[in-house]
C-alpha positions as CSV (number, residue, x, y, z in Angstrom):
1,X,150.8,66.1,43.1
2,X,150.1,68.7,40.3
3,X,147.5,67.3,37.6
4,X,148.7,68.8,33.9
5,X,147.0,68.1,30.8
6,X,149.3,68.1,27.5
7,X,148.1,70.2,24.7
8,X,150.3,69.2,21.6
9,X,150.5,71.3,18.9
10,X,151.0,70.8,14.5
11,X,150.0,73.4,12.0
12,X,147.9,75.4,14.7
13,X,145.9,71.8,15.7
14,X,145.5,70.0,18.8
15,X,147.0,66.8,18.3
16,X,148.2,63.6,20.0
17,X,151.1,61.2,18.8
18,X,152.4,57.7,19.8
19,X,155.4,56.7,20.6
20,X,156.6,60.2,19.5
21,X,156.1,58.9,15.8
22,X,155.0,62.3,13.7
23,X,153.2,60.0,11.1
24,X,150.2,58.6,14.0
25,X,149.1,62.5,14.4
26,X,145.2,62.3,15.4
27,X,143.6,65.8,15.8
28,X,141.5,66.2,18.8
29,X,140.2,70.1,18.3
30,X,141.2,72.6,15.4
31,X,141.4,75.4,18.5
32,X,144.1,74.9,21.1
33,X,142.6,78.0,22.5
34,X,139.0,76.1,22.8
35,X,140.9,72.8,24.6
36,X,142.9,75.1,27.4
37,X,138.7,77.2,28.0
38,X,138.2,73.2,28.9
39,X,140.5,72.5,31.4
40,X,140.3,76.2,32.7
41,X,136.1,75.7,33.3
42,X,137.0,72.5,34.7
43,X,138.6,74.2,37.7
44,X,141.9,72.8,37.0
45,X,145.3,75.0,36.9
46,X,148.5,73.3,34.9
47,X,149.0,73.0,31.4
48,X,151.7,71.5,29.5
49,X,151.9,73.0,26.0
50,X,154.1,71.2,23.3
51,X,155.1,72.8,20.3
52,X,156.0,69.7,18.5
53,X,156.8,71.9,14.8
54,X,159.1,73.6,17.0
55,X,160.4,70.3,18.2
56,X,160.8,69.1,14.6
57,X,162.5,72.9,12.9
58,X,164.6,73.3,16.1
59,X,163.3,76.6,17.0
60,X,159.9,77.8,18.2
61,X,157.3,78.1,16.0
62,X,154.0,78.3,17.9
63,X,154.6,80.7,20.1
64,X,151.3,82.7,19.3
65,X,149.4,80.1,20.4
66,X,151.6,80.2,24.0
67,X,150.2,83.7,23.9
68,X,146.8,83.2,23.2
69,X,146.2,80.9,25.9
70,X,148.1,83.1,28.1
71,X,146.0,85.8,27.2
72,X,142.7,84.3,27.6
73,X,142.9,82.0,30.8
74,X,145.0,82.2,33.5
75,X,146.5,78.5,33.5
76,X,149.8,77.8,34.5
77,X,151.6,76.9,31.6
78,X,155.1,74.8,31.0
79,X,155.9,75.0,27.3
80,X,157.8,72.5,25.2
81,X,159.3,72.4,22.1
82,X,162.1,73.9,19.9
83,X,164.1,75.8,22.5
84,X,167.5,76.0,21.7
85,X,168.4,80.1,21.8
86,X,168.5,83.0,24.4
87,X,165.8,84.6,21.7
88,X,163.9,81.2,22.0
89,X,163.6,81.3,25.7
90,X,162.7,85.2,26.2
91,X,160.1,84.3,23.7
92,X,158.5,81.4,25.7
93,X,158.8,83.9,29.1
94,X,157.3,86.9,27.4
95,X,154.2,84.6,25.4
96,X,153.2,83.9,29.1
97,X,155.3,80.3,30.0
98,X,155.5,79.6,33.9
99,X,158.1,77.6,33.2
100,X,159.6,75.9,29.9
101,X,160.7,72.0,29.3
102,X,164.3,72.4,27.9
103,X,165.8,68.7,26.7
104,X,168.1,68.9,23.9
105,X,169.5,72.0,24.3
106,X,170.4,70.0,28.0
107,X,171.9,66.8,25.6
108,X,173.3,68.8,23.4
109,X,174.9,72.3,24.8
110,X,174.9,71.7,28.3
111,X,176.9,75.1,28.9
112,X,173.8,77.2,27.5
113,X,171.7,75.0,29.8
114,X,173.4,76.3,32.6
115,X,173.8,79.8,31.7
116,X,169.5,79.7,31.1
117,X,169.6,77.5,34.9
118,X,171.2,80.4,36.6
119,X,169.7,83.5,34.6
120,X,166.3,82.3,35.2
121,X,166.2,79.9,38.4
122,X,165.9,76.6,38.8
123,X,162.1,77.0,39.6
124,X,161.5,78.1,36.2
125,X,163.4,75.9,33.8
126,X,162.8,72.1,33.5
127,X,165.1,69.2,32.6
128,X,163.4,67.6,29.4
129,X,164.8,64.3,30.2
130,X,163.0,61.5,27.6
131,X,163.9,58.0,27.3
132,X,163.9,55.2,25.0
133,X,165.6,52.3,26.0
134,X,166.7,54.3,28.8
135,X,168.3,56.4,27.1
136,X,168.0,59.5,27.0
137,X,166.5,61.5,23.3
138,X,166.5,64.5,22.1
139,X,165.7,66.6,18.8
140,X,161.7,65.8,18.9
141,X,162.7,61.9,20.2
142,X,164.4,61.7,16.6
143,X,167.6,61.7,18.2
144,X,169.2,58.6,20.5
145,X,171.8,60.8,23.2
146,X,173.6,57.6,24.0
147,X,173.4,59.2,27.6
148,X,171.8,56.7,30.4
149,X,168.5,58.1,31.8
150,X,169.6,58.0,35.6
151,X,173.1,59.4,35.1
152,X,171.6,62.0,33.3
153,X,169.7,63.3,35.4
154,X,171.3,62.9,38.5
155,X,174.2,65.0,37.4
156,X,171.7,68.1,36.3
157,X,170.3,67.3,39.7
158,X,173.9,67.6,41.5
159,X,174.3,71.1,39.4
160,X,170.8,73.0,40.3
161,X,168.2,71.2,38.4
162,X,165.3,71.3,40.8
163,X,162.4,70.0,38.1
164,X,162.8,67.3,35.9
165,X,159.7,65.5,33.5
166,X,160.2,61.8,32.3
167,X,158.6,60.8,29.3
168,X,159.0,56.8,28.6
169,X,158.6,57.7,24.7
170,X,157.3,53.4,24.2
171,X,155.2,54.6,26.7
172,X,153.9,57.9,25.3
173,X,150.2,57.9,23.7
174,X,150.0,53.9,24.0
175,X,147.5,54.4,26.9
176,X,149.4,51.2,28.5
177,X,149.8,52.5,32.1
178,X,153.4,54.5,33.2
179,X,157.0,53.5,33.9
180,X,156.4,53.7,37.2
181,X,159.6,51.0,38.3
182,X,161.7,53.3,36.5
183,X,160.3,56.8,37.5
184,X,161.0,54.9,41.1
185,X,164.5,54.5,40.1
186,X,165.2,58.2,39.3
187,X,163.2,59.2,43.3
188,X,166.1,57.6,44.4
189,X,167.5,61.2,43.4
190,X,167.0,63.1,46.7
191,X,165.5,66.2,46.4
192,X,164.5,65.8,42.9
193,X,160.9,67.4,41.9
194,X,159.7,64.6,39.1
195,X,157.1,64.8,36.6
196,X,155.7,61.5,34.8
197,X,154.6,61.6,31.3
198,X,153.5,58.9,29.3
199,X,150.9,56.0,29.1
200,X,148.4,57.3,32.1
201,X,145.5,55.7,31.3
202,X,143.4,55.5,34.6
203,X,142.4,57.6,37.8
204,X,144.4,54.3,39.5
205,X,147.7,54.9,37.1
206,X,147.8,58.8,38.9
207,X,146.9,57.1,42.6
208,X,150.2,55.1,41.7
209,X,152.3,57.9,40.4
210,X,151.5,60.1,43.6
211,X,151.8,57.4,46.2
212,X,155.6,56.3,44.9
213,X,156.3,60.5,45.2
214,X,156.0,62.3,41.5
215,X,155.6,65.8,42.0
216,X,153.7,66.4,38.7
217,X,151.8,64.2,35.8
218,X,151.3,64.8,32.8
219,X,148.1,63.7,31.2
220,X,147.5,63.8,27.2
221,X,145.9,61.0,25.3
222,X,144.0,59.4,28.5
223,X,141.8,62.3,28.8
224,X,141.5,63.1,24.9
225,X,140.0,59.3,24.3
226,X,137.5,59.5,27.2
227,X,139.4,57.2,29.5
228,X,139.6,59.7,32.0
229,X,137.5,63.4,32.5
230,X,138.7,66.3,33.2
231,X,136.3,66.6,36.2
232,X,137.3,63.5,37.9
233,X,141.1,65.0,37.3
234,X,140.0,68.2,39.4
235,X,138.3,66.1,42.1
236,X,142.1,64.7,42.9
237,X,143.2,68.2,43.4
């Protein structure tokens, strides 16, 4: 299972929300830069990089930060975060992305989802498929979809998705341990390559994610409090 720590961005800051709620912002370091040096020296290889003032002005805003890190480590990076045009997405490829996390451009304009699916390959774009209440949210997790989490993703799945993360936004930043019944529920999808997000709080809450079959997990908060170092992260590599 891939181990990827969550770098959150506002105004330029590393940062950590909960519940997605824009008003609990704590900054952790002024330097994204100095965070990803971190995980880099710590001999581990995935990072997940939000712009959340992208998520928030519908387009992406910190992409010089994308490209700093990009230029200065050589992590694997899956950006988030305000994609919702071609010119978006080149950006995100070009700044150094691996891969990017596209969710409501997925709720919203599912034909330019496909079109960025078959232009790029499924190894490269991810469904951004959050829930609150099951359902699924998009617009920075300002906006309720209506659309049920399952169904949603199953029917990306039946069209090409390969990758999908799962953020339980009640979840996210509460440190309260993962949805694992429901990211059980969506392994039911054959074939599906999932990554949990949300609420890992212990070496035992990744031991759970891996053994039930997540493919990725995405670690934020847990690591940025102390509850879990970023050593004892690599040693599960």
């Amino acid at each position: 299972m891939r181990i990827i720590i969550a770098i959150d961005i506002i105004d330029g800051k590393c940062v950590r929300l909960t519940k997605g709620d824009f008003a609990t912002s704590k900054i952790y370091n002024e330097d994204p830069l100095d965070v990803a040096r971190q995980i880099e020296d710590s001999g581990l290889e995935y990072l997940h990089l939000v712009d959340l003032d992208g998520a928030r002005n519908r387009r992406v805003t910190n992409h010089k930060i994308l490209e700093r890190i990009a230029g200065n480590t050589s992590l694997k990076i899956d950006f988030s975060g305000g994609i919702r045009t071609d010119e978006d997405l080149r950006t995100c490829f070009e700044g150094g992305a691996g891969q990017v996390v596209c969710g409501s451009v997925a709720v919203n304009d599912p034909p330019l989802f496909m079109s960025w699916l078959e232009k790029w390959g499924p190894e490269k774009i991810i469904l951004g498929a959050d829930a609150k209440g099951r359902r699924v949210s998009a617009g920075g997790w300002l906006e309720d979809s209506g659309k049920e989490i399952i169904t949603f993703i199953r029917d990306y799945h039946s069209k090409g998705v390969q990758y999908a993360v799962c953020t339980d936004i009640e979840r996210d930043g509460t440190l309260e341990g993962p949805s694992t019944d429901l990211y059980k529920e969506i392994l039911g999808i054959p074939g599906l390559n999932l990554i949990a997000s949300g609420g890992v709080s212990s070496i035992k809450d990744i031991n759970e994610l891996n053994k039930i079959g997540c493919e990725g997990v995405i670690i934020g908060k847990a690591v940025y409090e102390g509850k879990i170092t970023l050593k004892e992260l690599c040693r599960l590599c």
